[in-house]
C-alpha positions in Angstrom: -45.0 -77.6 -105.0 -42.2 -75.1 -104.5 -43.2 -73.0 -100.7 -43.9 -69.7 -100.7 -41.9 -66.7 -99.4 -43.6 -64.8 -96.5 -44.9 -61.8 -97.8 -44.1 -58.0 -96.4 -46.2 -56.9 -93.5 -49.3 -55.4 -94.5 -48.6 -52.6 -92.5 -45.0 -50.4 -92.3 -44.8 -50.0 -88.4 -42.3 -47.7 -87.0 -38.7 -47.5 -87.9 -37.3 -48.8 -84.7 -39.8 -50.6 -82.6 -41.7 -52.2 -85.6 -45.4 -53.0 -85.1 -44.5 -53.1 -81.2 -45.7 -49.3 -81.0 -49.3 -50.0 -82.3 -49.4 -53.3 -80.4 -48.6 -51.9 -76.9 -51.3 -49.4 -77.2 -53.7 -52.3 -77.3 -53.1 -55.8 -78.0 -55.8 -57.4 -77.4 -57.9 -55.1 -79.7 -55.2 -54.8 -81.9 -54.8 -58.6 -82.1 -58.3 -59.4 -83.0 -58.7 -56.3 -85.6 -55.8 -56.9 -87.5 -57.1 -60.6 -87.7 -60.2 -59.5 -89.1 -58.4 -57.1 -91.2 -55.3 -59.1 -92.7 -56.3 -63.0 -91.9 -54.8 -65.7 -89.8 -51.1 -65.5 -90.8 -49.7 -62.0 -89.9 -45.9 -61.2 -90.5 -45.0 -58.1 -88.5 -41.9 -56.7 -86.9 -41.1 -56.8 -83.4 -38.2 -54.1 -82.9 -35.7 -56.0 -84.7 -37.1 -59.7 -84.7 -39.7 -61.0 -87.7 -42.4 -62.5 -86.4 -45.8 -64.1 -87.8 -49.1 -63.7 -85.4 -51.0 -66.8 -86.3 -54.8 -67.0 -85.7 -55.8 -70.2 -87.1 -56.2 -73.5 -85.0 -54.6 -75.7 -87.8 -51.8 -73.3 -87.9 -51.5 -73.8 -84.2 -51.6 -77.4 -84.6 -49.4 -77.7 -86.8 -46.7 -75.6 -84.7 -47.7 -77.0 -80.9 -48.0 -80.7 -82.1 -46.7 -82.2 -85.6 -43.6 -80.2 -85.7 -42.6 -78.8 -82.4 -39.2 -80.1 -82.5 -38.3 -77.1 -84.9 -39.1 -74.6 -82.6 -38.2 -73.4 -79.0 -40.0 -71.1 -76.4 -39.4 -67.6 -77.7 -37.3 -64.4 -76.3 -40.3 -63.0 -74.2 -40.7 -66.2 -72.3 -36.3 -66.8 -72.4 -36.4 -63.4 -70.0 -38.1 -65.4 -67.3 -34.6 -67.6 -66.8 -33.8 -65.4 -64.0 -37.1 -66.8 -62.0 -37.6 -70.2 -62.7 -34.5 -71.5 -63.9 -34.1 -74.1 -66.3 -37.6 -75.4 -65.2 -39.7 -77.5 -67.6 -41.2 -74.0 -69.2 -38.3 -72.9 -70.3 -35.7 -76.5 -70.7 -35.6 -78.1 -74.0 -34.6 -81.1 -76.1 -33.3 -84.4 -74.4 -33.0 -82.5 -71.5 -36.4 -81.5 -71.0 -38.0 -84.6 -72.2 -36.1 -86.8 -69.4 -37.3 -83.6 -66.7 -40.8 -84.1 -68.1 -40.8 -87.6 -67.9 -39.8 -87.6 -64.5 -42.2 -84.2 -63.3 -45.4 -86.8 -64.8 -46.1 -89.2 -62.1 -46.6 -86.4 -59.5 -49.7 -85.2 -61.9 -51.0 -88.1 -62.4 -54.9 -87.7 -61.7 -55.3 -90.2 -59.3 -52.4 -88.5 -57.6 -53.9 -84.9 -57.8 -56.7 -86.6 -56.5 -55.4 -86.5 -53.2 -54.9 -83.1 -53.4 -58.7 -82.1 -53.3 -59.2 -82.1 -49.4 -56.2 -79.5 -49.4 -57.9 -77.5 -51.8 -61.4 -77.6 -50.6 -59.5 -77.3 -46.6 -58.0 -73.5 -47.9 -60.7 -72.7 -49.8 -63.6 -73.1 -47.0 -60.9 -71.1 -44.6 -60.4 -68.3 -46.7 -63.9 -67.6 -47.6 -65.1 -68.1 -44.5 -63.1 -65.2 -43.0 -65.0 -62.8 -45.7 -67.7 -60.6 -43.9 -71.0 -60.6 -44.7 -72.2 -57.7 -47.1 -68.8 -56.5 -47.8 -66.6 -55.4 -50.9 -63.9 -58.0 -51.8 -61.4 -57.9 -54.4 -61.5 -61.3 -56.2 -58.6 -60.8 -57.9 -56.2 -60.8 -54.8 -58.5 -62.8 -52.9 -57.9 -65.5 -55.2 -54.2 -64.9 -56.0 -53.8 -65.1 -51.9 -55.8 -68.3 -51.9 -54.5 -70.4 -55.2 -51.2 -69.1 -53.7 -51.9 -70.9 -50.1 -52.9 -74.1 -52.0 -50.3 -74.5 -54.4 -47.8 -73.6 -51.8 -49.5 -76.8 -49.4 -49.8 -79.3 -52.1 -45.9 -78.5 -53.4 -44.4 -78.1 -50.1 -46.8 -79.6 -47.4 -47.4 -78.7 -44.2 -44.2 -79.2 -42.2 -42.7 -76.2 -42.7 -40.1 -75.2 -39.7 -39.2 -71.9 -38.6 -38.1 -69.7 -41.2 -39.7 -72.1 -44.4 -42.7 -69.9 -44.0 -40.6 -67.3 -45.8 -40.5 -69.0 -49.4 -43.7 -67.8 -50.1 -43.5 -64.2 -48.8 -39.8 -64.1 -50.8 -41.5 -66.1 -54.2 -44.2 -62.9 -54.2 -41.4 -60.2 -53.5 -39.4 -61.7 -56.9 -42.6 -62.0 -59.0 -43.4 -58.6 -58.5 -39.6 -57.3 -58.5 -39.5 -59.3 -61.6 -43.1 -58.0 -63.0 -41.6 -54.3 -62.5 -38.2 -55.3 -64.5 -40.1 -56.7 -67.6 -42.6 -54.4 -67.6 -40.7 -51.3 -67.6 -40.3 -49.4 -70.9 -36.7 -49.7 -71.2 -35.0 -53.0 -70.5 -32.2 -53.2 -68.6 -29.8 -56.4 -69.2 -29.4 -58.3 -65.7 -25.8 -57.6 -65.7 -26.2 -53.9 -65.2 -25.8 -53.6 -61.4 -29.4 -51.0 -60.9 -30.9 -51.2 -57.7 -34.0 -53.5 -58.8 -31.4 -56.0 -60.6 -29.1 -56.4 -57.7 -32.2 -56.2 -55.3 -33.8 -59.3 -57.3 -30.7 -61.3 -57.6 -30.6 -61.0 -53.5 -33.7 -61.6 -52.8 -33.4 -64.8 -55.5 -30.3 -65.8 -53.6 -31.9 -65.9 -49.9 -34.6 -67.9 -51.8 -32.6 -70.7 -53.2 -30.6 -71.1 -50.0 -34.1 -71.2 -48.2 -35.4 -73.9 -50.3 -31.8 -75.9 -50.9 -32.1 -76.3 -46.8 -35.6 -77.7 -47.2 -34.8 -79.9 -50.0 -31.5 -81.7 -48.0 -33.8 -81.9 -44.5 -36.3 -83.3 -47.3 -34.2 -86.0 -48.5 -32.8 -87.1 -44.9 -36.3 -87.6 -43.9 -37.3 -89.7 -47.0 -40.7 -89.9 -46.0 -43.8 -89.6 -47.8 -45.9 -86.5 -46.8 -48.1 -87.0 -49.8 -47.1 -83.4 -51.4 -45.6 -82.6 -55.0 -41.9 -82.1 -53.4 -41.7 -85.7 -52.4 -42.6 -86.7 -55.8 -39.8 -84.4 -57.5 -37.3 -85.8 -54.7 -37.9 -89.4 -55.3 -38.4 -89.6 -59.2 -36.0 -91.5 -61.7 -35.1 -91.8 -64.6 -35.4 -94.9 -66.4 -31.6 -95.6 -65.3 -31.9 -94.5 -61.9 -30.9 -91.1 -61.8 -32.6 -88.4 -59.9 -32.6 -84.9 -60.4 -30.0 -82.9 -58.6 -31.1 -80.7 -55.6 -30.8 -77.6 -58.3 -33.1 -79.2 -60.9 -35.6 -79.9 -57.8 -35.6 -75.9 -57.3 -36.3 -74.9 -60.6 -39.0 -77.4 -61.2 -40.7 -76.2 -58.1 -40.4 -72.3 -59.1 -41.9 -73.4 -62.2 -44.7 -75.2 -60.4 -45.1 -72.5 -57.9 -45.5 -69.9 -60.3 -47.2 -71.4 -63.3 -49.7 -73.0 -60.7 -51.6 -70.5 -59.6 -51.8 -67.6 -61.5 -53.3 -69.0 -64.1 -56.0 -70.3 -61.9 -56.3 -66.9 -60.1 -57.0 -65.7 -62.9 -59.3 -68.0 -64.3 -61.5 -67.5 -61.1 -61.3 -63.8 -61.5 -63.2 -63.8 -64.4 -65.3 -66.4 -63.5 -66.6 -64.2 -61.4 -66.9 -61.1 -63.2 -68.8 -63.0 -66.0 -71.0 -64.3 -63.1 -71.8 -60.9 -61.7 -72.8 -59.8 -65.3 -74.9 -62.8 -65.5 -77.4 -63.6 -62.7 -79.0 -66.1 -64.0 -76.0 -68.3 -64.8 -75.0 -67.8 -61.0 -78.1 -69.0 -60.0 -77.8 -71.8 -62.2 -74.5 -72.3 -60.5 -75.8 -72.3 -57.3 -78.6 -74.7 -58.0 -76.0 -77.1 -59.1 -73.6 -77.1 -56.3 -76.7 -77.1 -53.8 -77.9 -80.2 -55.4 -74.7 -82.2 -55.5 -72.9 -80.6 -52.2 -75.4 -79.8 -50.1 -73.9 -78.0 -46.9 -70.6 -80.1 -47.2 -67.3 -79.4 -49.0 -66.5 -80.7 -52.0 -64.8 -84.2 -52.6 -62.6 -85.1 -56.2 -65.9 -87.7 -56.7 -68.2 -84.9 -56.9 -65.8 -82.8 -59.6 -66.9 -84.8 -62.5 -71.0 -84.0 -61.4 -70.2 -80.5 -61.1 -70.9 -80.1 -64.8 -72.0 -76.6 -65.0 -69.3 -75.3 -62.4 -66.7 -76.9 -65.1 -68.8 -75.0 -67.8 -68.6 -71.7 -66.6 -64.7 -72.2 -65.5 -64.1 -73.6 -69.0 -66.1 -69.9 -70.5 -64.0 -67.8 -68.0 -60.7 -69.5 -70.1 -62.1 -69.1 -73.3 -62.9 -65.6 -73.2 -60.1 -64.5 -70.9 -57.2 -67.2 -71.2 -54.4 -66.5 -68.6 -52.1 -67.3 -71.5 -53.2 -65.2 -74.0 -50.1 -65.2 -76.8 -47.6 -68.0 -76.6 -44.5 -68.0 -78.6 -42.0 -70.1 -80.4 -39.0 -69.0 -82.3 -37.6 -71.4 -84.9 -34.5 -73.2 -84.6 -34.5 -74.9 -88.0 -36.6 -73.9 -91.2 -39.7 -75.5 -91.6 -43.2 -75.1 -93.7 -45.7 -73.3 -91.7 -49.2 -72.3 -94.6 -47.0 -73.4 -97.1 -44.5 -70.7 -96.5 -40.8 -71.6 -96.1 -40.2 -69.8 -92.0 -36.1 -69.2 -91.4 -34.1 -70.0 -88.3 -34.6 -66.9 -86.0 -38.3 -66.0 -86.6 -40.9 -65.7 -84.1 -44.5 -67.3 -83.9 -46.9 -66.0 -82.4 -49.8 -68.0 -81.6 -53.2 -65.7 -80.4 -55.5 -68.1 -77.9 -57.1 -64.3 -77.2 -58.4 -64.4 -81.1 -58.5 -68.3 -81.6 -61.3 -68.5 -78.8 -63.3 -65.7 -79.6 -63.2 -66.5 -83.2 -66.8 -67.3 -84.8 -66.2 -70.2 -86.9 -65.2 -71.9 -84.2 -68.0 -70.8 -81.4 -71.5 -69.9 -82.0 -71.8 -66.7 -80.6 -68.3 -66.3 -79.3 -68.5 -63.3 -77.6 -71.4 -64.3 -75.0 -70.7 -66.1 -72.0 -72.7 -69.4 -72.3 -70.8 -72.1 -69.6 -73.7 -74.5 -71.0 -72.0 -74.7 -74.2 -69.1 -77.0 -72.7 -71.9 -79.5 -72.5 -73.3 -79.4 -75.9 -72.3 -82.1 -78.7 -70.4 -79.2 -81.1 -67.9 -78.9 -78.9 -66.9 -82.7 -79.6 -65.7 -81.7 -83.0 -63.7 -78.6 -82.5 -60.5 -78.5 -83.8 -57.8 -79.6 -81.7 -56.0 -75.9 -81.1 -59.5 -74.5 -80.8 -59.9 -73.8 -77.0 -56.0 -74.9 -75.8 -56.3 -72.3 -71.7 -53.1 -74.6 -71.5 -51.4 -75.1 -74.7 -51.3 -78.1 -76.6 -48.7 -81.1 -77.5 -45.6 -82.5 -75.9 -45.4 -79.3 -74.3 -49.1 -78.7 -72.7 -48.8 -77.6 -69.9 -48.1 -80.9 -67.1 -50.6 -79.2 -64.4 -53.9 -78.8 -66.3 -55.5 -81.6 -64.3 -54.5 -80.3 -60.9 -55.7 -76.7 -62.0 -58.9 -77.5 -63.5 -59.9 -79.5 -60.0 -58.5 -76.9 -57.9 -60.7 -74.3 -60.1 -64.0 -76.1 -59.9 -63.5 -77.0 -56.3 -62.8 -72.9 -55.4 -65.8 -72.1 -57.6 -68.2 -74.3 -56.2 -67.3 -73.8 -53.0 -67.8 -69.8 -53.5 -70.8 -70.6 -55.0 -72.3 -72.2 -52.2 -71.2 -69.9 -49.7 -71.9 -66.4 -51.5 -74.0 -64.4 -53.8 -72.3 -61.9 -55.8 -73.1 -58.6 -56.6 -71.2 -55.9 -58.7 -71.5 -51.9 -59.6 -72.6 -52.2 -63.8 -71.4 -48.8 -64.3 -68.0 -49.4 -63.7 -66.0 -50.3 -66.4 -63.6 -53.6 -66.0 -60.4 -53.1 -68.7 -58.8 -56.5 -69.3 -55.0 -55.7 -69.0 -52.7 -58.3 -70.8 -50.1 -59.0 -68.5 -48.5 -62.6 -67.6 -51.8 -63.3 -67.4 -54.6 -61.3 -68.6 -55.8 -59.5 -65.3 -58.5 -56.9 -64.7 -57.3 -53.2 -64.1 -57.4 -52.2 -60.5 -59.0 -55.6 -59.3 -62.4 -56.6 -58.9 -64.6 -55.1 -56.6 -67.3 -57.3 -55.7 -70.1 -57.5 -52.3 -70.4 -60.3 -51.4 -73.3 -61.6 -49.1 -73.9 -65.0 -47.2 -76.4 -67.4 -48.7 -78.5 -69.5 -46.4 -77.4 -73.1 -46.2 -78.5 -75.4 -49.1 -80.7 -77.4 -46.3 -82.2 -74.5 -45.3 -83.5 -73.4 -49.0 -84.4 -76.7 -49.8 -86.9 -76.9 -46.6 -88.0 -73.6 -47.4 -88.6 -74.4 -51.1 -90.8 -77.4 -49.8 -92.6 -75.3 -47.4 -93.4 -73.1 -50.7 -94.7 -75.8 -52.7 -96.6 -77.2 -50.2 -98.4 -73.8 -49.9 -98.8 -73.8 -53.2 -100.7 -77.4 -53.3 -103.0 -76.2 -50.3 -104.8 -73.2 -52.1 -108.0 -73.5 -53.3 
């Protein structure tokens, strides 16, 4: 059967930026009207480039997993070369299958098992510097603290003099870089305006920062148990290592990609939790019954069911990677229609997750559905926070531990309270973050012993009364 030709796009768009204009008004409500409106295989225009939003799993599947080879990552995620280098996000072919299989060993889960005491360690130190009965922003709270821990698991703790600046420098370039993507004209890097040449400095001081860290690193040889040592030490099935510049870029990547996502995750976590009291308590119940007063430990992450559940319902409604793109590098057969060399997909985990076919009830938060039998037989592209085939992203495990242990451990610490009447507007940025932060008051719990004694107190009341 002869493949079809992509039809016209439904609608005309503007002369020069395409369906960009109507998009950047509001793309998330955009995204998920036009789905409802034209189906699960939209071609639109994207300034010059032709592009296909897709909003069907299979479709998804088909792309991420059977035929990835015929695509690469697209133009919007290209423009983060300046950051990360030529990192596993953004390498490709041989070359990024020989990084990949090197990166693989240092997220291996008994190997981000190790990590857990470091991410239980930051996450009972930041929280217990919050006040009792005081307004925190979760949103740079937890920024700050999936920051701390992805900086001590990829680095360690031995930094000297001066290495404490990587991190400080690494948040000056994400938000130089933020302010250079985001603006509504895009300047090429070559053009020599003050944010351009300020990046490229600050990148430079950076690198040479790191490069010292990496050759002290190597002289040392010795295991310190964190993700750099793994990266250092790795080879290749002949014996090569990766070169000192390779090292930097794969721990940009690592820096970056590991922990805004999870920031964000937590975010809404939160903001679903304060909206739902009951599932908070539910929460709480949990981690009192398998923590107790103590911190969590990687055996207790696979009992913290519902912790994972409400995690897992935070990513589904509001996935830190809300659109991923691919733009093909040879023709290939996407819904049976023929898609040429230069095209963009779209993929829309925003509409995917929220879509009813897929999720009873999609748009209610319900963490206790990750525990039902349904979600057994979803298809595969269904719920993918993280992507899905050869290219998923390597540090799921490590951010999904890292999540439940931060949750859990806020759980058991706090109760959460929020203002109702004020509005919270997802904003889709790298990630999809809530405008202005989130407000929240936070108060002290009493420790889990202290309810349970008083809980038996109560029902030993109960059994006296006449």
């Amino acid at each position: 059967m002869a493949s079809k030709a992509i039809p016209k796009p439904t609608s005309k768009g503007s002369f020069l930026l395409g369906h960009l204009a109507e998009l950047q008004q509001d793309w998330l409500g955009t995204l998920l009207r036009w789905q409802k409106e034209y189906g699960d295989f939209v071609p639109v225009r994207l300034g010059p480039r032709p592009a296909v939003l897709i909003f069907d799993p299979i479709d998804a599947e088909e792309i991420l997993v059977h035929k990835y080879k015929h695509f690469r990552k697209n133009f919007i995620l290209r423009r983060t070369r300046p950051l990360v280098g030529n990192g596993l996000l953004l390498s490709e072919g041989e070359f990024w299958l020989r990084q990949r299989r090197l990166a693989q060993p240092a997220f291996h889960k008994a190997r981000i098992a190790l990590y857990a005491e470091t991410m239980a360690e930051l996450a009972v130190e930041a929280l217990d510097r919050w006040k009792d009965v005081a307004a925190v922003d979760i949103h740079a709270e937890m920024m700050q603290l999936t920051r701390s821990i992805v900086s001590r698991c990829l680095f360690g703790s031995d930094l000297e003099p001066g290495d404490e600046a990587i991190e400080a420098i690494i948040d000056q370039l994400v938000n130089d870089f933020s302010n250079l993507t985001n603006a509504p004209v895009l300047v090429p890097p070559f053009v020599p305006v003050r944010d351009i040449v300020r990046f490229y400095r600050d990148k430079a001081t950076l690198d040479a920062l790191i490069f010292r860290f990496i050759k002290r690193r190597r002289r040392q040889g010795t295991d310190r148990g964190d993700l750099l040592h793994m990266l250092l030490t790795a080879r290749d099935e002949d014996g090569t290592r990766m070169s000192d510049r390779q090292v930097l870029d794969e721990a940009m990547t690592l820096f970056l990609a590991g922990h805004e996502t999870t920031a964000s995750a937590l975010t809404w976590a939160v903001y679903l939790l304060t909206r739902h009291p009951r599932a908070l308590r539910h929460l709480q119940d949990e981690v009192d019954r398998v923590l107790g007063d103590r911190p969590p430990r990687p055996a207790d992450v696979p009992r913290l069911t519902y912790t994972e559940g409400v995690l897992k319902e935070a990513m589904r409604l509001y996935p830190a990677a809300w659109l991923m793109g691919r733009e093909v590098v040879t023709p290939c057969e996407i819904r049976g229609y023929t898609i040429p060399k230069g095209w963009n997909l779209l993929i829309s985990q925003w509409v995917i997750h929220r879509d009813p076919r897929w999720f009873d009830r999609p748009d209610e938060f319900q963490p206790e559905r990750w525990q039902s039998e349904r979600v057994q037989h979803l298809p595969a592209c269904a719920f993918m926070p993280f992507g899905a085939g050869p290219r998923q992203c390597i540090g799921r495990h490590f951010a999904m531990m890292e999540g439940v242990i931060i949750l859990a451990t806020l759980a058991q610490r706090f109760d959460l309270h929020r203002d109702l009447t004020r509005p919270v507007v997802p904003v889709p940025l790298v990630s999809i973050r809530p405008q202005g932060g989130l407000p929240v008051t936070v108060k002290r719990r009493s420790p889990a012993s202290d309810v349970a004694r008083r809980d038996v107190r109560e029902r030993e009341n109960v059994s006296r009364r006449p």
